[in-house]
C-alpha positions as CSV (number, residue, x, y, z in Angstrom):
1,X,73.4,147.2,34.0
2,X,76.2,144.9,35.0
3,X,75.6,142.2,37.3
4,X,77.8,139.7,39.5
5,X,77.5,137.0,41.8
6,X,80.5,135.3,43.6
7,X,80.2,132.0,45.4
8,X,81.7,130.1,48.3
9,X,82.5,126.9,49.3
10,X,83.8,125.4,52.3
11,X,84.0,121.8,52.2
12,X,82.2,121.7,56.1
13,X,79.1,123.2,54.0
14,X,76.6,120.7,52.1
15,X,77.0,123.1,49.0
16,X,78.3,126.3,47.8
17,X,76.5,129.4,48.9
18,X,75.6,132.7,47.2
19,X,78.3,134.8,48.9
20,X,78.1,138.6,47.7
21,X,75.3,140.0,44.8
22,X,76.0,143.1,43.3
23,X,75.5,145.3,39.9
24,X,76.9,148.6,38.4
25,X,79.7,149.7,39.2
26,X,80.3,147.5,42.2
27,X,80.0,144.4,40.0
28,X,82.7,145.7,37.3
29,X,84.9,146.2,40.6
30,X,84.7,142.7,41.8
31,X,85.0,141.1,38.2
32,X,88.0,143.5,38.0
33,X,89.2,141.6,41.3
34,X,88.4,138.6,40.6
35,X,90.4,138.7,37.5
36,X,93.4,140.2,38.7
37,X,93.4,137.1,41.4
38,X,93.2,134.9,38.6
39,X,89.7,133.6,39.1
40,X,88.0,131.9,36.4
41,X,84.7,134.4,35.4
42,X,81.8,133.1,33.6
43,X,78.6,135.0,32.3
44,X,75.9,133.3,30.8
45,X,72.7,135.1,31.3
46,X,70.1,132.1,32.2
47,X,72.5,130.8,35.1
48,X,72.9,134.3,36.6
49,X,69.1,134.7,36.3
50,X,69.0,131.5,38.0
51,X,71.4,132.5,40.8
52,X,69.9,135.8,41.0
53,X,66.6,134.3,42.6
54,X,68.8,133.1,45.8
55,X,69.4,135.0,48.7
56,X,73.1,135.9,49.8
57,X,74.0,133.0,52.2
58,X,71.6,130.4,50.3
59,X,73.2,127.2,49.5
60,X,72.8,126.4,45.7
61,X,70.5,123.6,44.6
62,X,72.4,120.2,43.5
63,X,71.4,120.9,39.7
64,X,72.9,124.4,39.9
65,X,76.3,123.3,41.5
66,X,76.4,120.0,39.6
67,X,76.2,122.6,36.1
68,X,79.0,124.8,37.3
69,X,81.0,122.3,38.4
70,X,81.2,121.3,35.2
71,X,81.5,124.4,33.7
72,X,84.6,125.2,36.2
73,X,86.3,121.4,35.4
74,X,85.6,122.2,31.1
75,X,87.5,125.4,31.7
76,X,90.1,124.2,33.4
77,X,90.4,121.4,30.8
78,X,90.9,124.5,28.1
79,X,93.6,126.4,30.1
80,X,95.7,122.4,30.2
81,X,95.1,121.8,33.9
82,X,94.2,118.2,34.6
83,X,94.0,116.5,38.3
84,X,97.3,114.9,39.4
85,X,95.8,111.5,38.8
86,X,94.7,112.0,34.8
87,X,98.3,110.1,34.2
88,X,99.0,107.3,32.2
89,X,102.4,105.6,32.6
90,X,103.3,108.5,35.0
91,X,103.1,111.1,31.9
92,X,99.7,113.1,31.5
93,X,97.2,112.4,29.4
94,X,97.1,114.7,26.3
95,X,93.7,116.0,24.6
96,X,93.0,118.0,21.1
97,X,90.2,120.1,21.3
């Protein structure tokens, strides 16, 4: 069965919080959502077991958020989106992957 969790953050909040957990068909419709909206999805089995065990409107441990930050900055890396201040002698810094 299909599964989903979606997350928020607000930066008032000491971490992002399980925000909405769902399976079946509800879960293909927010995945469906969330892609049309252009939000980056990610499914890897062990995290979503890991997030599974929190309770919607639990804050995610540091180790958790520290993981997907990276896993949210490494994609956005991939796609050629780099943080205004990754410039050298005002052009951006290239990378080959």
């Amino acid at each position: 069965m299909k599964k989903s969790i979606s997350i928020s953050y607000n930066s008032s909040q000491g971490a992002p919080t399980i925000e909405q957990k769902v399976s079946g068909a509800a879960a293909e419709q927010l995945n469906q959502a969330a892609q049309e909206a252009g939000i980056l999805l990610h499914q890897d089995e062990h995290l979503m077991s890991l997030l599974e065990s929190l309770e919607q409107g639990e804050e995610i441990p540091e180790s958790l958020y520290v993981l997907m930050a990276e896993l949210i900055s490494f994609s956005y890396l991939l796609q050629g989106k780099f943080p205004e201040h990754w410039h050298k002698d005002g052009n951006p810094i290239e990378l080959e992957i």
